[in-house]
LOKELO-888433 format. One record per residue (C-alpha): residue number from 1; x, y, z. Coordinates in steps of 0.5 Angstrom, whole numbers, plus 500, padded with zeros to 3 digits. Example, Ala and Ser with C-alpha at 12.3 -4.5 7.8 and 13.67 -1.06 7.14 Angstrom:
! LOKELO-888433
     k     x     y     z
     1   525   491   516
     2   527   498   514
END
This chain:
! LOKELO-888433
     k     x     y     z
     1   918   584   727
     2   923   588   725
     3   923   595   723
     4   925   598   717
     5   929   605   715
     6   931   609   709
     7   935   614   707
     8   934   617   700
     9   932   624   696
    10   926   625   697
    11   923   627   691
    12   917   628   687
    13   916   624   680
    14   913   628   675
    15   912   622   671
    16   910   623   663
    17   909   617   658
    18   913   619   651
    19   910   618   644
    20   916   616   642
    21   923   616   643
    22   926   622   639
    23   923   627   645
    24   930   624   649
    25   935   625   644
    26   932   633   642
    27   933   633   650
    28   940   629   649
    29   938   624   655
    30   941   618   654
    31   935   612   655
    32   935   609   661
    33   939   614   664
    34   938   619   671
    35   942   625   669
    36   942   630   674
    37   940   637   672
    38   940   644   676
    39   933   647   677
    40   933   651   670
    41   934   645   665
    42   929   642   669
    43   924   648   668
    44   926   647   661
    45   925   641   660
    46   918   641   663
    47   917   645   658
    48   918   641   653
    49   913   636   655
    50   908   639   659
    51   902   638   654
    52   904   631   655
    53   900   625   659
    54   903   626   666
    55   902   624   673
    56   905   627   680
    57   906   622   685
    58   912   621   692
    59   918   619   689
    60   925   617   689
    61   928   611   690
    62   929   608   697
    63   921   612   699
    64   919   608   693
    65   921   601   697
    66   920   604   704
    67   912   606   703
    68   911   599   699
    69   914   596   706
    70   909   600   709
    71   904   597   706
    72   905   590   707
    73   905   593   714
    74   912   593   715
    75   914   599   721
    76   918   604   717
    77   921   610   717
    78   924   615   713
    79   930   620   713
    80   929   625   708
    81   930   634   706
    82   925   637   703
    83   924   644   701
    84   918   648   705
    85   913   648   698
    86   907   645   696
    87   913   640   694
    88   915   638   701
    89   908   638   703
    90   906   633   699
    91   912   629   700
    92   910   628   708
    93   903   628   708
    94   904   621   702
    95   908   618   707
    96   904   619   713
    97   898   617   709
    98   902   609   707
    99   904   609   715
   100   911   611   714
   101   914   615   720
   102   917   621   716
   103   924   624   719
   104   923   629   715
   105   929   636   714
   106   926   643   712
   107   931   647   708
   108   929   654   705
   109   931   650   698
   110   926   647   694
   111   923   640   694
   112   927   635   690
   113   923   633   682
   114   924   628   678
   115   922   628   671
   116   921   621   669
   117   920   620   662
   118   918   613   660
   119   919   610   653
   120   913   606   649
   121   917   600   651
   122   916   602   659
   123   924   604   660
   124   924   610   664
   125   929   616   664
   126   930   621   669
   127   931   629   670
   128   932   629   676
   129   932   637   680
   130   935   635   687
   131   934   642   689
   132   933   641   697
   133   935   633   696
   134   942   634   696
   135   942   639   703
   136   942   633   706
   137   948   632   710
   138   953   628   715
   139   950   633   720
   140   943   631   720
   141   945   624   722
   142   945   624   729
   143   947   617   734
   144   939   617   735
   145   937   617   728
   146   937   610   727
   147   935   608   734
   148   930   602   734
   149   931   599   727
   150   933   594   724
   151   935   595   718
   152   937   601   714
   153   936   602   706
   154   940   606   702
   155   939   608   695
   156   945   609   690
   157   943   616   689
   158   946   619   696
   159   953   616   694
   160   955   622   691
   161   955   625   698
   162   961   621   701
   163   962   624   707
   164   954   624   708
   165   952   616   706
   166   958   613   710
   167   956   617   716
   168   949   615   716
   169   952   607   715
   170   957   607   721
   171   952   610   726
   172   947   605   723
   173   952   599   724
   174   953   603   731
   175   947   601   733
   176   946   594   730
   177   943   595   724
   178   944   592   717
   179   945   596   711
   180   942   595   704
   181   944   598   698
   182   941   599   692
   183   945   601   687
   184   939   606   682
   185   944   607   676
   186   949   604   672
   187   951   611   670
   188   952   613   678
   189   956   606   680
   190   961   608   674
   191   962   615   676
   192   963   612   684
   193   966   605   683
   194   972   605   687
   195   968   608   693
   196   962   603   692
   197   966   598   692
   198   969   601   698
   199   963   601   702
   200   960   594   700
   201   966   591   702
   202   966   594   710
   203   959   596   711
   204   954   593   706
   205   950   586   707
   206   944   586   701
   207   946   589   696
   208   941   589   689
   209   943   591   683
   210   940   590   676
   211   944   587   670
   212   947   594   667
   213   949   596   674
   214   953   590   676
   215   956   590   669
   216   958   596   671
   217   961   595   678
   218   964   588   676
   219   966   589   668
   220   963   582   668
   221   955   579   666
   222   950   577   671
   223   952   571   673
   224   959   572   674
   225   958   579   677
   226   952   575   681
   227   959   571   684
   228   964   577   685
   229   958   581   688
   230   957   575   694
   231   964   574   696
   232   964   582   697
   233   957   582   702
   234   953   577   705
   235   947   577   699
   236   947   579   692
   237   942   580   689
   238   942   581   680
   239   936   583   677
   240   935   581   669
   241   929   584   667
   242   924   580   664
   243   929   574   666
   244   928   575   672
   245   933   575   678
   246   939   571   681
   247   940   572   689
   248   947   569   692
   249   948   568   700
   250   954   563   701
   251   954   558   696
   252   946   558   696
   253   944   561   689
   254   937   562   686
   255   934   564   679
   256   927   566   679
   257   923   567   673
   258   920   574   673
   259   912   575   672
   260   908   574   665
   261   905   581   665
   262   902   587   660
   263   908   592   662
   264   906   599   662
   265   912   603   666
   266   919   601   669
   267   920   606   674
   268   919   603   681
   269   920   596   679
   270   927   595   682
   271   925   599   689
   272   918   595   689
   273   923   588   688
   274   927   590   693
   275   921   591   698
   276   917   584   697
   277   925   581   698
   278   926   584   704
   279   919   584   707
   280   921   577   706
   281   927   577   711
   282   925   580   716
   283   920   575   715
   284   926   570   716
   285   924   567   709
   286   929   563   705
   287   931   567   700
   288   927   563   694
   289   921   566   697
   290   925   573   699
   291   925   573   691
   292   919   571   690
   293   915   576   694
   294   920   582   691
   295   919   579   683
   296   911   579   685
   297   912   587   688
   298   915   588   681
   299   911   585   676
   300   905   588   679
   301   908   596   679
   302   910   596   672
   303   903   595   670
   304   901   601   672
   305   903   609   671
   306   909   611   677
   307   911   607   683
   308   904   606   686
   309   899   600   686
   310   891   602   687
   311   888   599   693
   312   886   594   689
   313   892   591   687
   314   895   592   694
   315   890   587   696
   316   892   582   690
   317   899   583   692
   318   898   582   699
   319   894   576   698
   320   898   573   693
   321   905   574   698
   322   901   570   703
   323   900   564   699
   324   908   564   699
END
């Protein structure tokens, strides 16, 4: 079967349910958004919600979907910055215990936080503190980095750091990988569209986006973006929340309807939906099948606080995709 790497910040999520959603706006975030902040507005921020309900798990987007692959017993590995904290430790001792390979880089810098602050209606916004996250760099990308994979997933995040994510992309097509994006931000596709839409065109073969980030790739609604996107990469995925999804390869296109669930929290429903899409392709599924095992992933992890499920669930999960 084939083997899976990402590439992402490797961060810590401190995940905080708001009582309402005033608490965004006396922090001026905007809903829904990740805005990235220095070290100081984040210790001010957590300040701020402490006495909140809070829970602490692994974050960040692509080592969402990675541990999620890992679990469906995927081979995965994972290429990341930590600091040398109780942070990193935590980071690295949590993929070893999902089955993740871990290429984990130390940096004197802290470990990476993101404060996920999630609103009644479980959409989620982000503080994110990248701290030892953004030292990642071209230089930590050598010719042997993705040797043995197959396929390398990218979160949108990194585009911020140019020179590292089209040096980290070359080197994997160098080596016979394919390359899958996810896009993670509407606010981030906006502030790099010319060079995402570069890398798309020359590098990128899955490319997942919810309807927010393909408006803004494309200026256009989902359906049409959905079109323009397939042209420029071999499978488009557009995620509609809860209307579902629309993938496209070729002239092959597919809407899947989303699960009927109880909705508790958003975050991690995208990388989830992106690990049951591509446990389906290394699989060598149909793409209505691909989407379907994503859309089962998503459904399930909003039900519950943060990017993880409970054994339990797993096995429900895992039996379900089964009957696929």
């Amino acid at each position: 079967m084939a083997k899976i790497i990402a590439m992402g910040s490797a961060l810590v999520d401190v995940i905080t349910l708001l009582e309402d959603d005033d608490t965004l706006n006396r922090l001026s975030l905007p809903k829904g958004s990740m805005q990235l902040v220095d070290a100081n507005t984040s210790a001010q921020i957590e300040s701020q919600i402490r006495d909140l309900n809070q829970n602490l798990t692994c974050g960040g987007s692509a080592a969402n979907t990675i541990r999620a692959l890992a679990k469906l017993g995927i081979k995965t590995g994972y290429l990341g910055k930590t600091g040398i904290d109780r942070f990193g430790d935590f980071f690295e001792k949590n993929m070893h215990e999902c089955g993740v390979v871990p290429h984990i880089i130390k940096s004197e810098t802290s470990t990476g936080v993101a404060l996920a602050l999630v609103s009644k209606d479980s959409e989620r916004t982000f503080a994110t503190y990248l701290g030892a996250a953004s030292e990642l760099s071209a230089d930590d990308i050598l010719p042997t980095t993705f040797t043995d994979f197959d396929i390398l997933h990218i979160e949108g995040y990194l585009v911020f750091n140019h020179e590292l994510i089209e040096k980290a992309i070359q080197t994997a097509k160098e080596n016979g990988l394919k390359i899958s994006l996810d896009m993670a931000s509407y606010n981030i596709v906006k502030e790099n569209l010319e060079f995402l839409r570069y890398l798309t065109e020359k590098y990128v073969d899955i490319l997942f986006a919810n309807e927010e980030e393909a408006k803004a790739f494309t200026g256009k609604e989902p359906e049409e973006a959905l079109e323009i996107i397939s042209h420029i990469c071999d499978i488009a995925v557009v995620k509609i929340g809860s209307e579902g999804s629309f993938v496209k390869k070729g002239n092959y296109i597919h809407q899947e309807k989303a699960l009927k669930i109880n909705p508790v929290d958003s975050t991690g429903a995208g990388d989830y939906y992106a690990a049951g899409f591509l446990y389906g392709l290394v699989n060598n599924w149909d793409l209505s099948k691909c989407a379907k095992a994503g859309t089962i992933l998503a459904g399930n992890v909003m039900e519950f606080i943060g990017p993880a499920l409970t054994e339990e669930r797993w096995r429900i999960v895992k039996e379900n995709i089964g009957k696929l």
